[in-house]
Structures are given as C-alpha cells and as structure tokens.
CHARMM internal coordinates of N, CA and C (Angstrom, degrees):
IC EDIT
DIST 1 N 1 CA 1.4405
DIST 1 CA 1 C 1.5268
ANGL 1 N 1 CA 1 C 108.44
DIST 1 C 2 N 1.6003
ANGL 1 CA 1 C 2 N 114.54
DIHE 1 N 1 CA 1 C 2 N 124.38
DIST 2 N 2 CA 1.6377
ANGL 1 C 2 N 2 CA 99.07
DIHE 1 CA 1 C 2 N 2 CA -174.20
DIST 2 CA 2 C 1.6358
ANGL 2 N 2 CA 2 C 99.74
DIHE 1 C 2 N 2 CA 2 C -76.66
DIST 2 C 3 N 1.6635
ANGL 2 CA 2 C 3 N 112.96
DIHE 2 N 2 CA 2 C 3 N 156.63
DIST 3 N 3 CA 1.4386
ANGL 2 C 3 N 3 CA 115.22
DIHE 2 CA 2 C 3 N 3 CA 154.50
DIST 3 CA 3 C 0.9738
ANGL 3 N 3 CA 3 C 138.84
DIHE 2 C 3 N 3 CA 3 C -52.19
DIST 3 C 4 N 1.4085
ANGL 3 CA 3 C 4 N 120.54
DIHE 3 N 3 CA 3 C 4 N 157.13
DIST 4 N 4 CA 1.2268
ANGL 3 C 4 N 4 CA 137.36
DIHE 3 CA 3 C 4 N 4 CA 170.99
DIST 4 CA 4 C 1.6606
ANGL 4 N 4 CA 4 C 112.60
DIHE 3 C 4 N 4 CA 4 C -63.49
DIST 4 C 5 N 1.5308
ANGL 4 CA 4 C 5 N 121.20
DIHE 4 N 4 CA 4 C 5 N 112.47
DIST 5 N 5 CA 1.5500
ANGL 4 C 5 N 5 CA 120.26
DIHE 4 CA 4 C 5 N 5 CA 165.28
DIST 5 CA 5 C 1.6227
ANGL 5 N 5 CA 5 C 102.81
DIHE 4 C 5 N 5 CA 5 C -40.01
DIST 5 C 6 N 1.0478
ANGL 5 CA 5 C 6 N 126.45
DIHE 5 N 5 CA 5 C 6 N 126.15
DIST 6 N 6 CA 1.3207
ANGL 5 C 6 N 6 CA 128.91
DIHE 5 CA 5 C 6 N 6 CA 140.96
DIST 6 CA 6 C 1.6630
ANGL 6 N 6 CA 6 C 129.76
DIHE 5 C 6 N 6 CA 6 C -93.10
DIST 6 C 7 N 1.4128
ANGL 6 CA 6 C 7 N 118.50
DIHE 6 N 6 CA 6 C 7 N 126.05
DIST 7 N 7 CA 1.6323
ANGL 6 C 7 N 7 CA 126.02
DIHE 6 CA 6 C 7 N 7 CA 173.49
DIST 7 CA 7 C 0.9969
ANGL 7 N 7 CA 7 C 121.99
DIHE 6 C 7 N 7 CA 7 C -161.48
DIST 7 C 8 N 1.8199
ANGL 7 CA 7 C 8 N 108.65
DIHE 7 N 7 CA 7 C 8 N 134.90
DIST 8 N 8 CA 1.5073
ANGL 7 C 8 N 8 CA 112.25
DIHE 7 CA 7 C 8 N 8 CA 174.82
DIST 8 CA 8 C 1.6614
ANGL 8 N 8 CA 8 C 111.18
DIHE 7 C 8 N 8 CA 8 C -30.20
DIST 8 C 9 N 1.4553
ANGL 8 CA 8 C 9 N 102.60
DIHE 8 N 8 CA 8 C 9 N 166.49
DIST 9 N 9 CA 1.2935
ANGL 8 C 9 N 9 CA 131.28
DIHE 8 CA 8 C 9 N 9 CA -166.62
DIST 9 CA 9 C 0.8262
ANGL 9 N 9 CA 9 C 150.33
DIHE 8 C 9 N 9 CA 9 C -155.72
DIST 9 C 10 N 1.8067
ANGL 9 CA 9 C 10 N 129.14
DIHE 9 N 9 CA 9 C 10 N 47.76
DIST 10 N 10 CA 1.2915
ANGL 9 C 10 N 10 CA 131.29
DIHE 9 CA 9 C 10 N 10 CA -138.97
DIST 10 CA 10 C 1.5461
ANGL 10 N 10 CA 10 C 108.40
DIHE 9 C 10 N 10 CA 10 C -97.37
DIST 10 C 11 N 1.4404
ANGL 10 CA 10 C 11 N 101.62
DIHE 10 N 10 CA 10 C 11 N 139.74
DIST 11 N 11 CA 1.3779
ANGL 10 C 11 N 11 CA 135.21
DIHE 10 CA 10 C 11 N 11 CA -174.51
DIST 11 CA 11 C 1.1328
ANGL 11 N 11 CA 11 C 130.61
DIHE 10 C 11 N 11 CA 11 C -133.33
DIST 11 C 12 N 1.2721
ANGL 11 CA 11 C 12 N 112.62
DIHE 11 N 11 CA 11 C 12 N 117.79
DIST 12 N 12 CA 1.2063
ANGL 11 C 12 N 12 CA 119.03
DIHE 11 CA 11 C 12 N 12 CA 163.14
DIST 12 CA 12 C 1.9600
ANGL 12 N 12 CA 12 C 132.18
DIHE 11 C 12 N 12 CA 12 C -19.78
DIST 12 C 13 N 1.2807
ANGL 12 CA 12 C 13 N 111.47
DIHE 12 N 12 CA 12 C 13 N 102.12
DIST 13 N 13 CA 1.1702
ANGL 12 C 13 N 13 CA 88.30
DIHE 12 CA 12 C 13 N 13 CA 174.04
DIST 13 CA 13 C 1.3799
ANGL 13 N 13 CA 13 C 156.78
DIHE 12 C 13 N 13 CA 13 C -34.36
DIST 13 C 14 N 1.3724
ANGL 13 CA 13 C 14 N 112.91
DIHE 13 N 13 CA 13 C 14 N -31.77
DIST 14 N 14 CA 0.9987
ANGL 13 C 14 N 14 CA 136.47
DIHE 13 CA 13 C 14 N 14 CA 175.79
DIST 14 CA 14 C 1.7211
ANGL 14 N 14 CA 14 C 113.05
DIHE 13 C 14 N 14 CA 14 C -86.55
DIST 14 C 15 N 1.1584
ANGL 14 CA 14 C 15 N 132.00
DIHE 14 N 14 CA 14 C 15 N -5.91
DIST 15 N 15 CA 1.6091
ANGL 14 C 15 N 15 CA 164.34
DIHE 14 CA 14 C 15 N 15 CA -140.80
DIST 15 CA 15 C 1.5179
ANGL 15 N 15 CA 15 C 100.94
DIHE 14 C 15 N 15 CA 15 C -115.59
DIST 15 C 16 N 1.5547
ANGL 15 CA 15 C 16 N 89.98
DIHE 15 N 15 CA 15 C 16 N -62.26
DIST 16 N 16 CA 1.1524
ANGL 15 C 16 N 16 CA 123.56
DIHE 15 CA 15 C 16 N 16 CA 173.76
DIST 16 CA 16 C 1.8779
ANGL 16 N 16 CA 16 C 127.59
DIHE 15 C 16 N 16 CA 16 C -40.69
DIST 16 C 17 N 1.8670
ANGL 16 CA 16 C 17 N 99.87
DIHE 16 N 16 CA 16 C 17 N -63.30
DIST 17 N 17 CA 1.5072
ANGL 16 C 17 N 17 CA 109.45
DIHE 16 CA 16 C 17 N 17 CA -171.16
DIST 17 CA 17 C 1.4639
ANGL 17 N 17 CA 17 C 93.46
DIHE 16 C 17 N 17 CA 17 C -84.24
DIST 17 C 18 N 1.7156
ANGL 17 CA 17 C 18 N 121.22
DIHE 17 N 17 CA 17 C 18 N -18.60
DIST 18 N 18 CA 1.2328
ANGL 17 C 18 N 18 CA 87.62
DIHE 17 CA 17 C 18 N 18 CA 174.07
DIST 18 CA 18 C 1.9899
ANGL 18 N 18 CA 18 C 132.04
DIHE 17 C 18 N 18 CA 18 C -109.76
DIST 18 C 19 N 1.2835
ANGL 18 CA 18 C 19 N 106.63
DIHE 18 N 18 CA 18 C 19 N 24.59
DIST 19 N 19 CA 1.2693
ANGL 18 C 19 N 19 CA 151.98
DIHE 18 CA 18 C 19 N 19 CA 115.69
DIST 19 CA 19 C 1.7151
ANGL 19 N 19 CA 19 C 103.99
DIHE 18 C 19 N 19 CA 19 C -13.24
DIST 19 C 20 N 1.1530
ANGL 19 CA 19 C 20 N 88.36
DIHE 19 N 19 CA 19 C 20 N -82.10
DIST 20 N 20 CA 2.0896
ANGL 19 C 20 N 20 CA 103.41
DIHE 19 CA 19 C 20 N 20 CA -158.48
DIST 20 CA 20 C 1.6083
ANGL 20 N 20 CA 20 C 88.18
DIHE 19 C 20 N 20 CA 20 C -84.48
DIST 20 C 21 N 0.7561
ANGL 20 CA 20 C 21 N 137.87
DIHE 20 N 20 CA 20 C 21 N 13.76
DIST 21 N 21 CA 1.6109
ANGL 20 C 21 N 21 CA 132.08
DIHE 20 CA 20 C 21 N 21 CA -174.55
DIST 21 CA 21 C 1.5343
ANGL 21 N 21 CA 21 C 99.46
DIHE 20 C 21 N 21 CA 21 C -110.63
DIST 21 C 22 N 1.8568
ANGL 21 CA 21 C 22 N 107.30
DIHE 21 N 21 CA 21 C 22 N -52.19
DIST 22 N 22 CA 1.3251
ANGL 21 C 22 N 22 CA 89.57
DIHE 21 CA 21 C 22 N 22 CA -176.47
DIST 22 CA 22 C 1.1874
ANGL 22 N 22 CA 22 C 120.58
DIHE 21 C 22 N 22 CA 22 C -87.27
DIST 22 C 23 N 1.5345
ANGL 22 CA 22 C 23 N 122.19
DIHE 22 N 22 CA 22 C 23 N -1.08
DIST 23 N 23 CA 1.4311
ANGL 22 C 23 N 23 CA 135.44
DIHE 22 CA 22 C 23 N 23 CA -159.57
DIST 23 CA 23 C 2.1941
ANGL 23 N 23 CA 23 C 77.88
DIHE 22 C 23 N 23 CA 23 C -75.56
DIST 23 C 24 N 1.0889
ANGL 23 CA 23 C 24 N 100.93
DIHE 23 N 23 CA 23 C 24 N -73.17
DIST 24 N 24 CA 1.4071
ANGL 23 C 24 N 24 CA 128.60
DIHE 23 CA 23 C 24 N 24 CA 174.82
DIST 24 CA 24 C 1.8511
ANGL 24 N 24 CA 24 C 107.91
DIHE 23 C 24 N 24 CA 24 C -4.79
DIST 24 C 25 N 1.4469
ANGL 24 CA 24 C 25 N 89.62
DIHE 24 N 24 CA 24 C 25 N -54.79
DIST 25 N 25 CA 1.7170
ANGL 24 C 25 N 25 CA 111.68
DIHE 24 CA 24 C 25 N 25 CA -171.72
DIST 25 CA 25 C 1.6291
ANGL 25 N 25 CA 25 C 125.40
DIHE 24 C 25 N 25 CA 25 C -63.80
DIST 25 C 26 N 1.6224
ANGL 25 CA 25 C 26 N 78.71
DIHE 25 N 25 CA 25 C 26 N -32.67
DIST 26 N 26 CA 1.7688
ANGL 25 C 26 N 26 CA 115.73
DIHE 25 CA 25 C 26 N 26 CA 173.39
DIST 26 CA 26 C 1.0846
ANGL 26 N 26 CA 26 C 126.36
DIHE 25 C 26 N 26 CA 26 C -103.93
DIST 26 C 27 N 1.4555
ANGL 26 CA 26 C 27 N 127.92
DIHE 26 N 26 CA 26 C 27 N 7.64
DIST 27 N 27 CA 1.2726
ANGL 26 C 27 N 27 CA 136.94
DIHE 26 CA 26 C 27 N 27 CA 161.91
DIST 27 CA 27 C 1.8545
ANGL 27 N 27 CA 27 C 114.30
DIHE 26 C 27 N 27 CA 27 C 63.80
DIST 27 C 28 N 1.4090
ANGL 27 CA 27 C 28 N 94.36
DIHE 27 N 27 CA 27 C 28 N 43.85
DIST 28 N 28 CA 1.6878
ANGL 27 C 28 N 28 CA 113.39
DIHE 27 CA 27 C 28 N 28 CA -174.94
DIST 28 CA 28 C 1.2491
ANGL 28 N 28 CA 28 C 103.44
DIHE 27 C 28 N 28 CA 28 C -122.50
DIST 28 C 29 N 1.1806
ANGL 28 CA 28 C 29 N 108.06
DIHE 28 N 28 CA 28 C 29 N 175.00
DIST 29 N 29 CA 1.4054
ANGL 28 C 29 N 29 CA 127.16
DIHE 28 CA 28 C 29 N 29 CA 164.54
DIST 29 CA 29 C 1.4116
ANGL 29 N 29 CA 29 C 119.97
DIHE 28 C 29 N 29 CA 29 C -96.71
DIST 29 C 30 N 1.6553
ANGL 29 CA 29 C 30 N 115.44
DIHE 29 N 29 CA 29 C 30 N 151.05
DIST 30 N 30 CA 1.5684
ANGL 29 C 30 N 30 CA 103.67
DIHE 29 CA 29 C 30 N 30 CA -167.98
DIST 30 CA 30 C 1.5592
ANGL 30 N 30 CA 30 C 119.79
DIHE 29 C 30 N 30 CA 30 C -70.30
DIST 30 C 31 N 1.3406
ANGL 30 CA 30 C 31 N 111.36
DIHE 30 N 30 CA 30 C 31 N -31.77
DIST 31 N 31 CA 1.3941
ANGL 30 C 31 N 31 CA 122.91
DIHE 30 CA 30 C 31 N 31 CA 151.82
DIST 31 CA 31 C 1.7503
ANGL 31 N 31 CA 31 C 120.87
DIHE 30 C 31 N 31 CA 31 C -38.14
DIST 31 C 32 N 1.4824
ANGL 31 CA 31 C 32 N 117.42
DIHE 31 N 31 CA 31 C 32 N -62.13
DIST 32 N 32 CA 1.3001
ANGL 31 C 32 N 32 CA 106.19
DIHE 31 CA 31 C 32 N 32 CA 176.48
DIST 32 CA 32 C 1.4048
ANGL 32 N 32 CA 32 C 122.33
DIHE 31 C 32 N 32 CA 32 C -76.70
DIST 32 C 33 N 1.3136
ANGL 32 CA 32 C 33 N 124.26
DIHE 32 N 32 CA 32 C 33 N -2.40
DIST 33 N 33 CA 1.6058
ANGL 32 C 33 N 33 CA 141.80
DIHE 32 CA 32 C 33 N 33 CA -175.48
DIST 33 CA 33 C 1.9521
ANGL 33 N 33 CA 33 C 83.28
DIHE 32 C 33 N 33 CA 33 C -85.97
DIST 33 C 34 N 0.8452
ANGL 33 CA 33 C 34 N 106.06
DIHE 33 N 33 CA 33 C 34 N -64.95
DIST 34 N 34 CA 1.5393
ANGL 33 C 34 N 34 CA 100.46
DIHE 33 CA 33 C 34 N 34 CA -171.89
DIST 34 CA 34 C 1.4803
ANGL 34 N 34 CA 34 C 110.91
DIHE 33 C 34 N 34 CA 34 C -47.48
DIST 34 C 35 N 0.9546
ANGL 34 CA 34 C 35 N 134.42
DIHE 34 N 34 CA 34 C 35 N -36.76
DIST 35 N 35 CA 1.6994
ANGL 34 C 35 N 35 CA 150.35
DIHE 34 CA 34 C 35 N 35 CA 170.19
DIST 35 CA 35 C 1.0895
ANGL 35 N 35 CA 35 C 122.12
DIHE 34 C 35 N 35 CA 35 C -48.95
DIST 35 C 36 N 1.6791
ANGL 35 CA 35 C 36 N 110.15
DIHE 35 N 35 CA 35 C 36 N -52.62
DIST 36 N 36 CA 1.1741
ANGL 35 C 36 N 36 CA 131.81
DIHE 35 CA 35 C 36 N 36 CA 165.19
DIST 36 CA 36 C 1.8049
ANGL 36 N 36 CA 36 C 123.04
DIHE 35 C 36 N 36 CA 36 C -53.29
DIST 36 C 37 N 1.4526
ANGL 36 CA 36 C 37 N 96.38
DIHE 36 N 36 CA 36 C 37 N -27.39
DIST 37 N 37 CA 1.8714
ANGL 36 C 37 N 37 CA 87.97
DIHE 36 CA 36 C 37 N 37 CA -156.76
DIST 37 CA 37 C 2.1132
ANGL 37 N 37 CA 37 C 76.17
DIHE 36 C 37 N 37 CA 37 C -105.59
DIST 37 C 38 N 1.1551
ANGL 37 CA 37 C 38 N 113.10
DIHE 37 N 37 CA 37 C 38 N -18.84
DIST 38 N 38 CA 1.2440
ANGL 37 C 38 N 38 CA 103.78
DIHE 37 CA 37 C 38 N 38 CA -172.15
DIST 38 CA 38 C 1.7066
ANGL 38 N 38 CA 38 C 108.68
DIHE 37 C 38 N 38 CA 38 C -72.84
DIST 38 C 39 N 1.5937
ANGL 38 CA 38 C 39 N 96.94
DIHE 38 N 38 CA 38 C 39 N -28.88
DIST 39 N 39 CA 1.9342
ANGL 38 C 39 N 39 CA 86.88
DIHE 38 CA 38 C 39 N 39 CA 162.24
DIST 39 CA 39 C 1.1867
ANGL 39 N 39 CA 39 C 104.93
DIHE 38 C 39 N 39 CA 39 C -96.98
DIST 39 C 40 N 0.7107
ANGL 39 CA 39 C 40 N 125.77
DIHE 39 N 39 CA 39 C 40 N -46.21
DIST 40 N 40 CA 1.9789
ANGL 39 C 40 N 40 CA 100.64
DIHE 39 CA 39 C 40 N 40 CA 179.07
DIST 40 CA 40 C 1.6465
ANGL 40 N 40 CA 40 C 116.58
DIHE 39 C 40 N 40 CA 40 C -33.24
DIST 40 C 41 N 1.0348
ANGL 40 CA 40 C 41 N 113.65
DIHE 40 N 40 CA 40 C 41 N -41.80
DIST 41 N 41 CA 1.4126
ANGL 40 C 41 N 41 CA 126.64
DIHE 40 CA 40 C 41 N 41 CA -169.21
DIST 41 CA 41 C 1.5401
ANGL 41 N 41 CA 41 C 86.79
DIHE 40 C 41 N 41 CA 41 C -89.03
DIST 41 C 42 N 1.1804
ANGL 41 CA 41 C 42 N 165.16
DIHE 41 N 41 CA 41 C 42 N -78.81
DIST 42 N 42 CA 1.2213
ANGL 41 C 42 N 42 CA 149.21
DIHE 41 CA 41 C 42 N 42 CA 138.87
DIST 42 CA 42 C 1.2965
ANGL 42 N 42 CA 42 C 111.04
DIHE 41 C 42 N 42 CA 42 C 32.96
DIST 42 C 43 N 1.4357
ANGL 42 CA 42 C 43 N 110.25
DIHE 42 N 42 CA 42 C 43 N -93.71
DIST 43 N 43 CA 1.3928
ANGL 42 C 43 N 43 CA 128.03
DIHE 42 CA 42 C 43 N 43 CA -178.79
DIST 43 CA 43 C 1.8275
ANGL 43 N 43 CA 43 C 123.46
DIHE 42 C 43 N 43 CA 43 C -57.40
DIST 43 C 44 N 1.3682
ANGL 43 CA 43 C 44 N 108.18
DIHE 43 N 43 CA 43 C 44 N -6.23
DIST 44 N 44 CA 1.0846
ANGL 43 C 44 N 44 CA 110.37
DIHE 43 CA 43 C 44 N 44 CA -165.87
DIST 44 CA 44 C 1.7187
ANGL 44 N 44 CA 44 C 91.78
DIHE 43 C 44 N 44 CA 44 C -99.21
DIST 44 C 45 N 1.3032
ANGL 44 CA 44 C 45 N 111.18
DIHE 44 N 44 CA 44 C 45 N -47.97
DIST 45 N 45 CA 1.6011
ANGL 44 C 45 N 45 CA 110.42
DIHE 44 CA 44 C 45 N 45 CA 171.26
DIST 45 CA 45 C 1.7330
ANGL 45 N 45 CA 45 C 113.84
DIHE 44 C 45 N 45 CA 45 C -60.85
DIST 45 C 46 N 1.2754
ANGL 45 CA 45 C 46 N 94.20
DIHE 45 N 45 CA 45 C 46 N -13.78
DIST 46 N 46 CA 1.8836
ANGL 45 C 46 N 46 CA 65.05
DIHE 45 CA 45 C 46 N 46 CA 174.93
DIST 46 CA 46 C 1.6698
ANGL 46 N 46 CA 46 C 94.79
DIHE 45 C 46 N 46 CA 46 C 127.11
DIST 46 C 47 N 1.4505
ANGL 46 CA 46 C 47 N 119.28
DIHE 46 N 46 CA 46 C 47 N -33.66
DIST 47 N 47 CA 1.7064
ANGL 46 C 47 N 47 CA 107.30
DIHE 46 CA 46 C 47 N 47 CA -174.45
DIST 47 CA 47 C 1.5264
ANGL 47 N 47 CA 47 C 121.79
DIHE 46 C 47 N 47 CA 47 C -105.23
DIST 47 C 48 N 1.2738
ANGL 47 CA 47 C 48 N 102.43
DIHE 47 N 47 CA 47 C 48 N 137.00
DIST 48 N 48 CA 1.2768
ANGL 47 C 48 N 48 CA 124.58
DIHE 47 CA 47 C 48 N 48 CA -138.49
DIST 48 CA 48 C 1.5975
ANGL 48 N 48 CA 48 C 91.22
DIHE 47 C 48 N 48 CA 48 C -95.99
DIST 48 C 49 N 1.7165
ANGL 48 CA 48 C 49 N 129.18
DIHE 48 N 48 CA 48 C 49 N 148.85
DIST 49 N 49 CA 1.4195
ANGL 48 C 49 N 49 CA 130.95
DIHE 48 CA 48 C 49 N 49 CA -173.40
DIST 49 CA 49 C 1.3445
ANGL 49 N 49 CA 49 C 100.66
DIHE 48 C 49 N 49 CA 49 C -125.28
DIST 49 C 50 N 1.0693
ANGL 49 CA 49 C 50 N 151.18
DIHE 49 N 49 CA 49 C 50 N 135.57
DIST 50 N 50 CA 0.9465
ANGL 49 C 50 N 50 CA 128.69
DIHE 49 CA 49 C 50 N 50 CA 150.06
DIST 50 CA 50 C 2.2133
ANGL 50 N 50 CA 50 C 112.38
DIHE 49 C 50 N 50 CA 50 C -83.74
DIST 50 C 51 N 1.7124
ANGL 50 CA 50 C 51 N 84.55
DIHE 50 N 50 CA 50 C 51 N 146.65
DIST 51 N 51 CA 0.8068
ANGL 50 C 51 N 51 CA 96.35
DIHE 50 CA 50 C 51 N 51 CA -158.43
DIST 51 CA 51 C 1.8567
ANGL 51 N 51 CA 51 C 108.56
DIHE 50 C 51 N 51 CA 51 C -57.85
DIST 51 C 52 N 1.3864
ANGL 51 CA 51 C 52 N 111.23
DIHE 51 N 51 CA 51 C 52 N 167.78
DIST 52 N 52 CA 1.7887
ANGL 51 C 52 N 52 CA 105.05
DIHE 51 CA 51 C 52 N 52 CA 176.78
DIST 52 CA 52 C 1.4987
ANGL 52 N 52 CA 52 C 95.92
DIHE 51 C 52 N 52 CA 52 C -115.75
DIST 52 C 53 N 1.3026
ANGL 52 CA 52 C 53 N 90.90
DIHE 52 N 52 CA 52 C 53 N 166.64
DIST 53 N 53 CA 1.7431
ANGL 52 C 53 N 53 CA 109.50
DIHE 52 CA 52 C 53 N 53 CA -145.99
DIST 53 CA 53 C 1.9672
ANGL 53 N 53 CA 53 C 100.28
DIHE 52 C 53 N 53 CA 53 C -102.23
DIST 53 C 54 N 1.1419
ANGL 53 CA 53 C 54 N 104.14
DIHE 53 N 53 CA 53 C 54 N 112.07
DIST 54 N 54 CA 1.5289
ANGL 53 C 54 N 54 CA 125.91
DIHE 53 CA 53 C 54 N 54 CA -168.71
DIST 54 CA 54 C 1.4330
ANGL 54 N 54 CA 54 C 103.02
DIHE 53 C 54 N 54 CA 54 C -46.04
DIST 54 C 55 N 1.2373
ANGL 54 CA 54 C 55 N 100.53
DIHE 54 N 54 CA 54 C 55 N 120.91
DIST 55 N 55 CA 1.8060
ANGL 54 C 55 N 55 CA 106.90
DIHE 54 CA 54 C 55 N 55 CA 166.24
DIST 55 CA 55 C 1.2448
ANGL 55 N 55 CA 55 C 133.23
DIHE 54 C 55 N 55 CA 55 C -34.64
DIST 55 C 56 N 1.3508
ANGL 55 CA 55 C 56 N 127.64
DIHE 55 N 55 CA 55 C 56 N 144.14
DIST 56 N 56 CA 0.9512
ANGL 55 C 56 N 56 CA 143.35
DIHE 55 CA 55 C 56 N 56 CA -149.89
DIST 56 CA 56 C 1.8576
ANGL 56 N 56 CA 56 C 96.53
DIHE 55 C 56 N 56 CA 56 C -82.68
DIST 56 C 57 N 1.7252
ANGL 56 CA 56 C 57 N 131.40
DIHE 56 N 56 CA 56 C 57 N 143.96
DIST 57 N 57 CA 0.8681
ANGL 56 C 57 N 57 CA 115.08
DIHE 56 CA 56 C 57 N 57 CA -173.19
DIST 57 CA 57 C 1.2747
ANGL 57 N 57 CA 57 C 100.54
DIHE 56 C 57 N 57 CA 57 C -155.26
DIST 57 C 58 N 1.6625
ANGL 57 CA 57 C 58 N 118.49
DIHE 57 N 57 CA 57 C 58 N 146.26
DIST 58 N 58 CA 1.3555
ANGL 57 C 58 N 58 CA 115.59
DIHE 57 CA 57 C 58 N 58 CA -165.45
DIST 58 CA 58 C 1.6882
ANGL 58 N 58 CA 58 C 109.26
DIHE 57 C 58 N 58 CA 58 C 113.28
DIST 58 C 59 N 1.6093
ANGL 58 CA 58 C 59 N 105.47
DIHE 58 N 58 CA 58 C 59 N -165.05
DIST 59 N 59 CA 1.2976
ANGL 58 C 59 N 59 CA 129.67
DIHE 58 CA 58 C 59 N 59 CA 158.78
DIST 59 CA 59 C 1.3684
ANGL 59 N 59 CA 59 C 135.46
DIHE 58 C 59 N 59 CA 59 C -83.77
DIST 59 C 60 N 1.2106
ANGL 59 CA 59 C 60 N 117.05
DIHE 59 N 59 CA 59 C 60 N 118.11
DIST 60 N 60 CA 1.6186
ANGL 59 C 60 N 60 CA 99.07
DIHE 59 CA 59 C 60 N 60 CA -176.75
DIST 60 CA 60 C 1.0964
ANGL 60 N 60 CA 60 C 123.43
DIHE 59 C 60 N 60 CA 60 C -42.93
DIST 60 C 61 N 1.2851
ANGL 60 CA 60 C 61 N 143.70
DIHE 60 N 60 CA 60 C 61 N 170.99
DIST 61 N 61 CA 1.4496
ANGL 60 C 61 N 61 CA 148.16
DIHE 60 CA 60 C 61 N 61 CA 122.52
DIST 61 CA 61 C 1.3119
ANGL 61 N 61 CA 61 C 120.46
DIHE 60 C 61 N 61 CA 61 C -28.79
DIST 61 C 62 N 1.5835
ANGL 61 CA 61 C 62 N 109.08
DIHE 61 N 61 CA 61 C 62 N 107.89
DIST 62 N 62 CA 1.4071
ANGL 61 C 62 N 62 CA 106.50
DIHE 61 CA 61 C 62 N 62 CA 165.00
DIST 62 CA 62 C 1.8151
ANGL 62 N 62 CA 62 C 126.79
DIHE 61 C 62 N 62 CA 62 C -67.84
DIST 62 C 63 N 1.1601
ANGL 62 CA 62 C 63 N 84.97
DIHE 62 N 62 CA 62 C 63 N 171.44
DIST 63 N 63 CA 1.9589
ANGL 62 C 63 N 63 CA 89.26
DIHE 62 CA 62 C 63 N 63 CA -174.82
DIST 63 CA 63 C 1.4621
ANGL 63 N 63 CA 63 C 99.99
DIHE 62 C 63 N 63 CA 63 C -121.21
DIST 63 C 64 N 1.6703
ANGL 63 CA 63 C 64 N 108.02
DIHE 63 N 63 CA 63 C 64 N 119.12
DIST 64 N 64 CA 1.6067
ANGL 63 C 64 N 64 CA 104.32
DIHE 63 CA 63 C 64 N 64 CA -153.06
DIST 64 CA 64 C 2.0599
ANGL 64 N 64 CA 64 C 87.36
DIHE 63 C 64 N 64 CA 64 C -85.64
END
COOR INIT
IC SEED 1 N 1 CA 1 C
IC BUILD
C-alpha cells in the first residue's frame, strides 16, 4: 500500500475547532475529516481521484 504524503498545515484556529467538531460529529479523526472535505471540494470542481485501494485486512498469507 503506498503512504500517506505527510505536510505541515496551518489553520486557522477557529478552522481548526471546527474541523475537530465535525470530525467529532462523524466519528473521524481531524486528519481524515480534512481528506474528506478536501475531495468533496475536489470533486465538486470538476477533478476526478481515483479512488485508493482499501487496506489490507486479516492474516497474512502463510508460506507453506
């Protein structure tokens, strides 16, 4: 699975709590709430993401 880009991020305080308020409302994290409105807003202009491919879940594959 490739990583997640990581980068600073400055916000408005107020940007901010209400950020963690709705993340809060939605049972997310403020990090993935930010993700969220950043494709919506994405998708709402017109550019298209393809989607990323859901984590891997379970037990590995053993090696007989």
């Amino acid at each position: 699975m490739p990583q997640k880009k990581a980068f600073a991020l400055r916000l408005d305080p107020a940007v901010h709590a209400a950020v963690e308020r709705l993340a809060a409302s939605e049972l997310r994290s403020a990090n993935a709430q930010i993700e969220m409105l950043l494709r919506e807003a994405l998708k709402k202009r017109g550019v298209e993401i393809a989607p990323s491919k859901p984590p891997r879940r379970g037990r590995p594959p053993s090696n007989p």
